[in-house]
N, C-alpha and C positions, 0 to 999 in steps of 0.2 A: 249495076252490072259488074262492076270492078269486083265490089265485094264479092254478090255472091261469086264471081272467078277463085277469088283466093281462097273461101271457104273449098267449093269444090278441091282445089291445087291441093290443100293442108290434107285433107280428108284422103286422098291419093296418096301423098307421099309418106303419110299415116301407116297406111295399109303394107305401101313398101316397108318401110321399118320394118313392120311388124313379121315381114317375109322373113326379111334378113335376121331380125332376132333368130326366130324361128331357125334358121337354118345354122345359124351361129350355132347353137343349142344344139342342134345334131350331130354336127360336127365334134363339138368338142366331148361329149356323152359318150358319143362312140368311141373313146381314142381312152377311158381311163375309167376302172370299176369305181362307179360312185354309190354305189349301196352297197351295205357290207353287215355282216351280222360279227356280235363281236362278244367273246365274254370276257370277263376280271373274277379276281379272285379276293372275298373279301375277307380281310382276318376278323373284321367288326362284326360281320353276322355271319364270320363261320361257314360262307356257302360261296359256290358261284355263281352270279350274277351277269345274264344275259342281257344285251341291248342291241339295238339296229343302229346303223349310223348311214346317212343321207348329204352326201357332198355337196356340194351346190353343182349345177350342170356346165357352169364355164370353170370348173375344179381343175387347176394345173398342177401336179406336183412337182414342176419345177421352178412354180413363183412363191414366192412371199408373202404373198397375202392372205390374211387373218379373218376368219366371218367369224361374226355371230354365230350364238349355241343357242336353239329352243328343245329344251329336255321334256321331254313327254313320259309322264308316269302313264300306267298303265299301257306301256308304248306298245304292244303289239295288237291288242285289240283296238286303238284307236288310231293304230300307223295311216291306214288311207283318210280318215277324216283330217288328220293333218297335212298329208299331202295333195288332199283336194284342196285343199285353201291355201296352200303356199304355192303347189304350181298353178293356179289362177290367179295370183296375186302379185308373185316376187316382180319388182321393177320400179313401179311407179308407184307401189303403195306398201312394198315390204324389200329390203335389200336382199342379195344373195345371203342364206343362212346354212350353217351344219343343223341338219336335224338329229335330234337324238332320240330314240325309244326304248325307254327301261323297262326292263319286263317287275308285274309284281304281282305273278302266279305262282311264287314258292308257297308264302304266307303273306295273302294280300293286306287280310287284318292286322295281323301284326307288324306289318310296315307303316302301315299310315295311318294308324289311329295312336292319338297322342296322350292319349292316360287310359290306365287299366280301369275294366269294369268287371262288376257279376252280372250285371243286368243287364239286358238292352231291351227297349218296348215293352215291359213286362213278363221278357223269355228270357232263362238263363243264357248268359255267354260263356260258349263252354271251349271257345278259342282263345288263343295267347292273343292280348291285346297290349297295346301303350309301348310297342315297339319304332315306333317317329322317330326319337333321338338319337335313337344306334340306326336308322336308316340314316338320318341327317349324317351321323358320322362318317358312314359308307359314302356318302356324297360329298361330302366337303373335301372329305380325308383321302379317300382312295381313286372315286369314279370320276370325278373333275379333273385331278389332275393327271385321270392316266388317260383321260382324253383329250388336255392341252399338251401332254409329251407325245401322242401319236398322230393328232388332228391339227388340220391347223386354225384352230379355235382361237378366238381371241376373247377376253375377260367380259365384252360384255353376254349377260346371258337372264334364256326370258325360260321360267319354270308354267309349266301347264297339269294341271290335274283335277278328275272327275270325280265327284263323290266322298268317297273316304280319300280321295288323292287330292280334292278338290279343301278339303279339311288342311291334310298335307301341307299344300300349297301355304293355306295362310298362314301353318303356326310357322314353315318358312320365314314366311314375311314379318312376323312379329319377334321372333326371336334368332332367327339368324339371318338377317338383310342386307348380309356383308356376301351373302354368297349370290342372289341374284339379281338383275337390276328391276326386272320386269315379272309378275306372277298375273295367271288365269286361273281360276277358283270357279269351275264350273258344277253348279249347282251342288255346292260344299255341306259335305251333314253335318252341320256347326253346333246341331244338337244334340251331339255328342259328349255322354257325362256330365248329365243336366247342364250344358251351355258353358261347359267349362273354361274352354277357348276362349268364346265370344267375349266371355268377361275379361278372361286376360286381355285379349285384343283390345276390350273398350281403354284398357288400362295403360297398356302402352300409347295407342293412338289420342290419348289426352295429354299424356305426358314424354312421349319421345319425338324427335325427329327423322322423317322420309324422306325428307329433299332426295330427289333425285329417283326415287321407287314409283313405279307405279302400279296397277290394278285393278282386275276386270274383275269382274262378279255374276253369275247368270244366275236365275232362277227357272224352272220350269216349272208353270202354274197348270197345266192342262191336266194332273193327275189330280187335282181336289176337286175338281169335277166328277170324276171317275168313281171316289168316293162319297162324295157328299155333295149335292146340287147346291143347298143351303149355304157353303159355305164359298164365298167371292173374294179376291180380293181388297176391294173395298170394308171386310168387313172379316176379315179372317185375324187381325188383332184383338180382335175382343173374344176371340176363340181360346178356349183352355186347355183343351184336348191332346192326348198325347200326340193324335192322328198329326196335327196341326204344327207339332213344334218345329220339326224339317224347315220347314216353308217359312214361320215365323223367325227362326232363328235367323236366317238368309236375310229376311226384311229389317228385320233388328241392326244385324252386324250393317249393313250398306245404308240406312238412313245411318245410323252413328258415323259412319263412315264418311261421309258425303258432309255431313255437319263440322268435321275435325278440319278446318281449313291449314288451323294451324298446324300442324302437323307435315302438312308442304308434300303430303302422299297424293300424288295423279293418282286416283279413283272413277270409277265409271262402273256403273252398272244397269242392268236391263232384265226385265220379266219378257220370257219367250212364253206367251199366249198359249202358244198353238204347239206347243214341245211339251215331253212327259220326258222325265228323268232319261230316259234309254235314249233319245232321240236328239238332246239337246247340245251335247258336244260340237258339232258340227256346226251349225249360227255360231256358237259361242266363241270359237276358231277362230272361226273368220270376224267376226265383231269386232271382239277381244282385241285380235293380232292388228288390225286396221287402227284400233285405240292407240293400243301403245305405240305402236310407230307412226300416229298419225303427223308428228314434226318429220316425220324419212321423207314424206307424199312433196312431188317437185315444185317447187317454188315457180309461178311465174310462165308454166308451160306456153301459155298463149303467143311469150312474147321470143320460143325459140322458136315457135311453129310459123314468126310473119316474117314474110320478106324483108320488111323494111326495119326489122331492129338492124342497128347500126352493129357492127364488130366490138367496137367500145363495149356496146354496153353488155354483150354475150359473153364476153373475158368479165366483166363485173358480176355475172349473173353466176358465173362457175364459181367465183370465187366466193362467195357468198356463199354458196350452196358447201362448199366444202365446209366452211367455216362452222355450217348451222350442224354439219354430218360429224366433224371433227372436235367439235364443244359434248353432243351427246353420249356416241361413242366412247373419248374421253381417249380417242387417239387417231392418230393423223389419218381422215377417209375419204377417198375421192370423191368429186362431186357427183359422179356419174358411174355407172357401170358399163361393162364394157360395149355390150350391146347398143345401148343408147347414143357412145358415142361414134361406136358406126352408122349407127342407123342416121343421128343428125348430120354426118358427114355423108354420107350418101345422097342424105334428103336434098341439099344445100351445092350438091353437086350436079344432081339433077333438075334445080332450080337456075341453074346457072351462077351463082353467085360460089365459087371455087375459094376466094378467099376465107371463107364463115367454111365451109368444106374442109380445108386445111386446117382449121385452129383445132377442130373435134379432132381428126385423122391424126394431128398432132399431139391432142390433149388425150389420146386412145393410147398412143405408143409411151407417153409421159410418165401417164397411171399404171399402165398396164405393160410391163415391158418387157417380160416373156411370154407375151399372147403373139404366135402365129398369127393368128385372123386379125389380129391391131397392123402388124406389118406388110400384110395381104391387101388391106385396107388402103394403107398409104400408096402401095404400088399401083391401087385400080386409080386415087385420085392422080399419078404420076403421068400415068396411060393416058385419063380424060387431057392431061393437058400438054400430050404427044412427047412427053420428055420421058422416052423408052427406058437411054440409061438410068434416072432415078426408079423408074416403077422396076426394071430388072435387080437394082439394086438391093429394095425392098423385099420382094420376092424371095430372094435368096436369102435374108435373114430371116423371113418366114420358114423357107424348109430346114435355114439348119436349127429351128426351134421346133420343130414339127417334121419328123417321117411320111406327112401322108402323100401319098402319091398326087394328090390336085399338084402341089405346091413344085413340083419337082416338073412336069409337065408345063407349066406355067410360063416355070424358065425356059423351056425349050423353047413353044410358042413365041413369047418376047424377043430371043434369040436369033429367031424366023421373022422376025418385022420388020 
């Protein structure tokens, strides 16, 4: 009986969180434009160059703090596939991140395929190709850092690309790995200039080091059905056919991949069945993005969700948790975001247990210390424990960090008791 009580109680104060995130997230969305279309001007390719930019929704521009960059090639046609999966993800399985979407509707070919051909499939190629390395330049050179001089981005950063961007991505990986930490290579046409890559790739990843890189890979098997019943997975290596190399190249590149242990590259990869090349970005997203940040996912949850973890051990469990967030990263990050640690201090407040209440409340305003709703936070826990003048006190450094009218009201209320 005890247990199932507690299960129900967790499951409850669950839900509450999840309110409060929630409304967290509204509040502060509402108060600061966080999507934003933006162009640059490249001298590398001569043109201007279009991108979207996606803030994280607790964005305050008047803290300090630094997210993470995911750049999205192909960023405008694949803008909502990324943000289905990060706004059903960020928290527990993904941190707050700057989103980025590059457009490459000038000359898509010419951006992202990484050596010139005449040929492709046995049809002339009558488009400018083997344009990668003047993209990469526009990227290293100009588009990074005029997005670390306006955003507030921090060094680490996860590249995403489809197709020929999925191509992209790897010769990234292989020859310029100083620029991101993290690549998604979704369903990559590696059989590009008979396998050209692939081989470089094999060449580096026998002989260089990754520590620290990592890399998702997808393939979409549902279209050689489409074309050929005969030909399966299981048996489509022994295939020679041009039809075939797409596919083959993909299986190639990821078992070599998977074998190079030494090489110290976090690799992962997965055949989507039931996905055709147009459909498959979206699993791969979400897979992918859960891969590489699968050390971000919270350490231990069980044991902030029971009553009976001791305070000791909750101050051990943060500290930890920074530690594993601040080793990655590779610069100093809190254990928690901010929501979580309202929401634990609520949860803990409404459990009766006020002191485990105060460490989050406090461990919110620590991290977070030009967040309103951190100092809003501390006032309600001041309230529960009828000591007016600290939650007035609170309060009032909530509004002068924030204009909104809640905050301003509050005090009057308070005022009134």
């Amino acid at each position: 009986m005890k247990k199932r009580l507690k299960i129900v109680l967790t499951i409850g104060l669950l839900i509450v969180f999840q309110e409060i995130s929630a409304q967290s997230k509204l509040i502060q969305s509402s108060e600061f434009e966080t999507e934003i279309i933006d162009t640059v001007y490249s001298e590398t390719l001569k043109e201007y160059r279009e991108f979207w930019v996606k803030l994280p929704e607790n964005y305050n521009p008047n803290s300090s703090v630094k997210y993470p960059v995911v750049y999205l090639l192909d960023g405008f046609s694949l803008k909502e596939n990324l943000e289905a999966v990060y706004d059903n993800y960020w928290g527990h399985y993904l941190p707050h991140m700057i989103l980025i979407g590059v457009s490459n509707k000038t000359d898509r070919i010419r951006d992202l395929t990484t050596s010139q051909i005449k040929m492709r499939r046995g049809q002339a190629m009558d488009k400018e190709t083997g344009g990668a390395e003047n993209f990469t330049q526009f990227i290293g050179r100009e588009l990074i850092p005029y997005i670390d001089n306006k955003y507030p981005s921090s060094p680490y950063r996860t590249l995403i690309g489809h197709s020929y961007a999925g191509l992209f991505t790897i010769h990234m990986l292989v020859n310029h790995k100083h620029l991101f930490q993290n690549y998604i290579a979704i369903d990559p046409s590696l059989d590009w200039d008979d396998q050209k890559l692939l081989k470089e790739a094999k060449e580096k990843l026998s002989s260089e080091s990754y520590n620290g890189k990592s890399l998702y890979v997808s393939l979409a098997a549902e279209q050689l059905h489409m074309w050929d019943e005969e030909i399966t997975m299981e048996n489509i290596m022994d295939d020679t056919s041009e039809f075939t190399l797409f596919t083959r190249s993909i299986i190639d590149f990821s078992t070599f991949a998977t074998s190079q242990k030494q090489s110290g590259l976090n690799f992962s990869w997965k055949v989507y069945n039931e996905d055709l090349h147009g459909t498959v970005p979206l699993p791969t997203m979400r897979d992918g993005l859960i891969f590489l940040f699968k050390w971000y996912q919270f350490q231990s949850p069980q044991k902030y969700n029971n009553p009976e973890t001791k305070v000791e051990e909750l101050v051990k469990l943060l500290e930890k948790q920074e530690e594993i967030y601040s080793t990655h990263f590779g610069y100093p990050f809190p254990p928690m975001i901010e929501e979580m640690f309202s929401g634990y201090g609520y949860m803990n407040l409404q459990m009766g247990q006020p002191e485990k209440a105060f460490i989050f409340f406090k461990s919110n305003i620590d991290y977070y210390p030009n967040s309103a709703s951190a100092y809003n936070s501390m006032a309600d826990y001041y309230e529960a424990q009828n000591d007016i003048t600290n939650a007035l006190r609170f309060v009032q450094k909530a509004a002068e960090l924030s204009n909104d009218e809640y905050y301003k009201n509050r005090i009057q209320e308070l005022k009134n008791k």
